[in-house]
C-alpha positions in Angstrom: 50.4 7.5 52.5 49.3 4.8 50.1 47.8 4.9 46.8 44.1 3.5 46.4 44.1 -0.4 45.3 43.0 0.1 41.6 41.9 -3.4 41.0 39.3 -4.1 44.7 38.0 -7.2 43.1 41.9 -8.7 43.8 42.0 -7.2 47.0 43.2 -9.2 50.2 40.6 -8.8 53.6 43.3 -8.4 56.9 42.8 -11.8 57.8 43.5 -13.3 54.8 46.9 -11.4 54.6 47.7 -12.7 58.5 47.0 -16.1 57.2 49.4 -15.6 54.4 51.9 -14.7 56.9 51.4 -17.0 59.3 51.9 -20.0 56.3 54.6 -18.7 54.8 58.1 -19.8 54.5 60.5 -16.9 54.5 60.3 -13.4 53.6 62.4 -11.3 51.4 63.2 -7.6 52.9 63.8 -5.1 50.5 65.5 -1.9 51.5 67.7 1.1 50.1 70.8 2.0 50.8 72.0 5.5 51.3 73.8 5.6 47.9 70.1 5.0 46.3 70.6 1.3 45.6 67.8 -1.4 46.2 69.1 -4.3 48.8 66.8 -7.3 49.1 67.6 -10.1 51.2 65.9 -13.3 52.1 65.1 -13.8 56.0 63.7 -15.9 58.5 61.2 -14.4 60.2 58.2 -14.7 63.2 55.2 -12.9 63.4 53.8 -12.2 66.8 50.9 -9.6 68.1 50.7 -8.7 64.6 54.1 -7.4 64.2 57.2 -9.2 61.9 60.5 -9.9 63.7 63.6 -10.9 62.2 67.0 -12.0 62.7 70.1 -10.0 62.0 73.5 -9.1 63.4 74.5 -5.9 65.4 75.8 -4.6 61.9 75.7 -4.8 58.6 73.7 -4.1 54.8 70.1 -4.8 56.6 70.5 -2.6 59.5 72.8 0.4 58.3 69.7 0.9 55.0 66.9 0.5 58.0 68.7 3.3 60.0 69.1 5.1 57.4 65.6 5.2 55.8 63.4 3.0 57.3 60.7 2.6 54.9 60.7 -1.0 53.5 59.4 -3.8 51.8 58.6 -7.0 52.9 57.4 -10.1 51.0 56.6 -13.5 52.2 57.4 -16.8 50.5 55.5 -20.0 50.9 54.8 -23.2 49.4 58.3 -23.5 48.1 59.9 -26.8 47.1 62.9 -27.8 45.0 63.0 -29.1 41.8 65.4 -31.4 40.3 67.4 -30.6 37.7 
């Protein structure tokens, strides 16, 4: 399904990666439409029993790619702040 980690001295144990998770901001789900393109979008999301749940409307981008392939990516955001400019 996956390929082997090539670097295991960077590798993340589980509950290091639910800790991430659980400190983090926002996520960003990436996913593909069915003309081929990427689509990544920033989200607000919980994570409960170990699964990520987000918020989105009955239609729309996010949910007609998911339908159509639902193999995605999902990255998490934290310690953000803004800087002046």
């Amino acid at each position: 399904m996956f390929r082997e980690l090539r670097r295991k001295d960077r590798e993340i144990k589980n509950n290091e990666v639910i800790q991430i998770i659980e400190n983090s901001d926002y996520g960003i789900l990436s996913t593909v439409s069915q003309n081929g393109y990427p689509y990544g979008v920033p989200v607000s999301f919980v994570f409960i029993n170990n699964s990520i749940y987000f918020h989105c409307a009955t239609e729309g981008h996010k949910l007609d790619n998911i339908l159509n392939n639902n193999k995605v990516s999902f990255c998490v955001v934290g310690e953000t702040c803004i800087l002046p400019t």
